[in-house]
C-alpha positions in Angstrom: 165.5 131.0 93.4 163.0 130.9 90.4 160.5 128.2 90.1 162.1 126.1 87.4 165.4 126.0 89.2 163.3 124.5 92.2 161.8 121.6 89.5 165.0 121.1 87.9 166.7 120.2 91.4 164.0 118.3 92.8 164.0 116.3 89.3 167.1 115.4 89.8 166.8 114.4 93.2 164.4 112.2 92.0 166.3 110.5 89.5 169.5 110.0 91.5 167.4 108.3 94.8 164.7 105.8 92.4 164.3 103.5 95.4 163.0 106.5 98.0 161.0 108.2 95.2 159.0 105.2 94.2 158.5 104.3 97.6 157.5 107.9 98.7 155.0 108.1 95.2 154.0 104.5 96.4 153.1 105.5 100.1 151.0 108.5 98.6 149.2 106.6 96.2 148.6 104.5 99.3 147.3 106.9 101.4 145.0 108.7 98.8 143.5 105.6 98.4 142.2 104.6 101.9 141.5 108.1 102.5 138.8 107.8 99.4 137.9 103.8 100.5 137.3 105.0 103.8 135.0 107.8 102.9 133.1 105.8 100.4 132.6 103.3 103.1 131.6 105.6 105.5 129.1 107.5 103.0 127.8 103.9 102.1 127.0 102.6 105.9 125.5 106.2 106.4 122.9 105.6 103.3 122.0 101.8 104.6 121.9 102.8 107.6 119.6 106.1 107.0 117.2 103.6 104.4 117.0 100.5 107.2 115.8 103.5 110.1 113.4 104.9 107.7 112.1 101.1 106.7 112.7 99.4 110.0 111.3 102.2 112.4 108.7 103.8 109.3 109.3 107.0 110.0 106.8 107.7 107.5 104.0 106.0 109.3 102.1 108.0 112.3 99.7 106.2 115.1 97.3 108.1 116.0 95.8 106.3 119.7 92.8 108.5 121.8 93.7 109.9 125.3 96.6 110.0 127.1 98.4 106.7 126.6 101.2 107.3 129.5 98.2 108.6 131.6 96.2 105.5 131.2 93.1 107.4 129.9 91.2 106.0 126.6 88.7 108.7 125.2 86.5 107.1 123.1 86.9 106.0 119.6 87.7 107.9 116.4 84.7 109.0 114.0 84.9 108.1 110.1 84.2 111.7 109.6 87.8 112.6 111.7 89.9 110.0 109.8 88.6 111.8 106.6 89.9 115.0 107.9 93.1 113.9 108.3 93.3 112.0 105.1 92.3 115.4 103.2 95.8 116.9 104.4 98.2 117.7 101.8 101.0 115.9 103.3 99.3 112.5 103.8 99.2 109.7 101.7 96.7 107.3 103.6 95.1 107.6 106.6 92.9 104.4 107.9 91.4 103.3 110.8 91.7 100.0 113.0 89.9 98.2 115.5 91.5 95.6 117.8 90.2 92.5 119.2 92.5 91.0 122.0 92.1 87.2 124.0 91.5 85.2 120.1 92.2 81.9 119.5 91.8 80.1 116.2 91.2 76.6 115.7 90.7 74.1 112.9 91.1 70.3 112.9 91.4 69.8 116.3 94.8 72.1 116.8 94.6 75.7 118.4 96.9 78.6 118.3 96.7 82.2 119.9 96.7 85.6 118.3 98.3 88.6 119.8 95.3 90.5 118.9 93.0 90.3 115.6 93.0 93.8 113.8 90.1 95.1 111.4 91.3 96.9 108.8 90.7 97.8 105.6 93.0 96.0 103.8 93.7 98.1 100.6 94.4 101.2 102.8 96.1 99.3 105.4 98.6 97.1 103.1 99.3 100.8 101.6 100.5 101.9 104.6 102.4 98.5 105.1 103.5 96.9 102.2 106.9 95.6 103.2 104.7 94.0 105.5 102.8 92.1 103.6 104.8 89.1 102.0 102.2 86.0 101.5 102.9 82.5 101.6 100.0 81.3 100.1 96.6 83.9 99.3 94.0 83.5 97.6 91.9 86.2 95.6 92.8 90.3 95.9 92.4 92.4 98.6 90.2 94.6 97.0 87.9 91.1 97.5 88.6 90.9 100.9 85.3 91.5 103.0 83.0 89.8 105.7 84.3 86.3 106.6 87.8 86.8 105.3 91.2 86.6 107.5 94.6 86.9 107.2 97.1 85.0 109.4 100.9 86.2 110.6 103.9 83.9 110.8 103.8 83.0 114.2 100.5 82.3 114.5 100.6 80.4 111.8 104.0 78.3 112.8 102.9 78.1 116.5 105.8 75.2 116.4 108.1 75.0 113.5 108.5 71.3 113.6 104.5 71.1 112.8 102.9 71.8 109.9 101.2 74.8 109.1 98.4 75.5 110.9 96.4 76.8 108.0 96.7 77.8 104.3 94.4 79.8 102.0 91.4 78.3 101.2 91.0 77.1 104.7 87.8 77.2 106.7 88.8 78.5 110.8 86.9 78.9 113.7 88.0 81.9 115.6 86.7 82.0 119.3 86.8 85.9 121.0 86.3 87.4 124.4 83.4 90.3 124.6 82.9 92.3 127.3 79.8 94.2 128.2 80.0 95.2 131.4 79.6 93.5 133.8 78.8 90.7 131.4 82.1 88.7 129.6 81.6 85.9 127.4 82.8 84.1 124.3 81.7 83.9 121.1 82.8 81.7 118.0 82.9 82.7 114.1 83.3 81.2 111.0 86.4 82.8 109.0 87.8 81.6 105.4 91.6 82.1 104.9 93.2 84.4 102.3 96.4 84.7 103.2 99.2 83.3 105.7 102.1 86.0 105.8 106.1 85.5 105.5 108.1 86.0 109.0 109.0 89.4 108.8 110.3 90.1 112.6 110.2 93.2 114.4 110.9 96.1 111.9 109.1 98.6 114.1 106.7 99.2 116.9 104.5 96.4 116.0 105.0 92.9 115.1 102.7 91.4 112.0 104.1 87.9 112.6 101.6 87.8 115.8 98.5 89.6 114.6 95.5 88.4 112.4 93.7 90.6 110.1 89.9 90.7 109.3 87.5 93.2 107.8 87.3 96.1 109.5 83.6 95.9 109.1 83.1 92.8 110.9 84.9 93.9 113.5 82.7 96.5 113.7 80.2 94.2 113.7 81.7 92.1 116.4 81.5 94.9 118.4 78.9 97.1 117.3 78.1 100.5 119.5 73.8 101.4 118.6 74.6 104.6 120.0 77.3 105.7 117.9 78.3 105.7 113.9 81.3 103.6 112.3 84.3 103.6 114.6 88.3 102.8 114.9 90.3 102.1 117.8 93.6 103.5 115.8 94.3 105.4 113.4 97.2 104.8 111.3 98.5 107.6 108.8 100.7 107.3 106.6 102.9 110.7 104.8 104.5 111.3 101.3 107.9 112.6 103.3 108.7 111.3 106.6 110.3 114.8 106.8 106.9 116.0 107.4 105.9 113.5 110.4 106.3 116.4 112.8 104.1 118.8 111.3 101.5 116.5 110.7 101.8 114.8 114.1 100.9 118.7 115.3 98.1 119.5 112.8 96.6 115.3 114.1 96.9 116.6 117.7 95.1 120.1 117.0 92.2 118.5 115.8 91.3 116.5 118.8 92.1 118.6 122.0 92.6 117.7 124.6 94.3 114.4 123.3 
């Protein structure tokens, strides 16, 4: 039977049952439909959910720690001339060091709160590598301006209490008390800081949590805890790549250069 005798009977078909045709052409159109909805929604979840991993967990975003951190060992601190060699490779963006203060309290006024830890940074590096993070209520000045006295305050510290005010705003003069530790010899220690910025609540979007740190100069927390027998050093180093796709291979090239790390 030829081709067009096939048509013309099926045609006809067609014509003679209306109610079954337009329901059979109806239940196509139907199911081509979802099949397309589905697979747009399923490609659309798959891009949000592929953007918030690389935002949330910032897969683009290496921590670099000395020693072995599962064995408990802590070799030392990094060397400005080692966080320059890893800034020279091709496939980072930023690479900065840290140093971290733990046991702060601020206090101004007569209230108090607690810091998880105050971190020195440099702050035009380290806002680089962060800067979904960085979301200010109130600041004052650049960070480009930000050096000696100066601190930023996270959410949390700053809204100890959310049925209290603010515990501080930029412009404001804090005191910030710290624990140092020279063997065997432990003692406090009290310092000035001006305020130049109280961050947004931002939550959790990866391993650490803004809304509980402080941030000062990374100088004067080298000064805070200055070494005579060594040069300029970081606690962390936090590196930052131009493809998250590349995190591996940098990762290896970071761990060749300080064996046995």
């Amino acid at each position: 039977m030829r081709s067009k005798q096939i048509f013309s009977m099926a045609w006809a078909n067609m014509k003679q049952r209306k109610l079954r045709t337009s329901l059979t052409t109806l239940g196509v159109v139907i199911g081509i439909t979802a099949v397309i909805s589905l697979a747009s929604l399923g490609e659309g979840f798959r891009v949000t959910v592929t953007n918030q991993m690389e935002q949330g967990f910032e897969l683009n975003v290496l921590t670099v720690i000395p020693g072995s951190l599962f064995g408990g060992l802590t070799r030392g601190r990094f060397q400005d001339q080692q966080i320059q060699k890893i800034a020279n490779f091709s496939e980072v963006d930023i690479a900065t060091g840290v140093m971290q203060i733990g046991n702060v309290t601020l206090k101004k006024d007569g209230r108090e709160v607690q810091a998880f830890v105050a971190t020195g940074v440099n702050f035009g590096e380290f806002i680089g590598v962060y800067p979904d993070r960085f979301d200010f209520d109130t600041v004052q000045g650049s960070p480009a301006e930000w050096k000696n006295n100066s601190i930023v305050i996270g959410y949390k510290v700053n809204h100890p209490n959310e049925t209290e005010p603010v515990f501080a705003s930029a412009g404001d003069v804090v005191n910030m008390t710290y624990t140092r530790t020279a063997f065997p010899i432990r003692q406090d220690e009290t310092r000035n800081f001006t305020v130049v910025g109280t961050l947004l609540k931002k939550g959790t979007p990866g391993i650490t949590n803004f809304d509980y740190w402080i941030f000062i100069p990374l100088d004067t927390a080298r000064e805070i805890f200055k070494n005579p027998e060594s040069g300029p050093e970081s606690d962390l180093i936090f590196v930052k790549v131009f493809d998250a796709e590349t995190s591996e291979h940098v990762g290896d090239e970071i761990e060749a250069l300080f064996p046995p790390y």
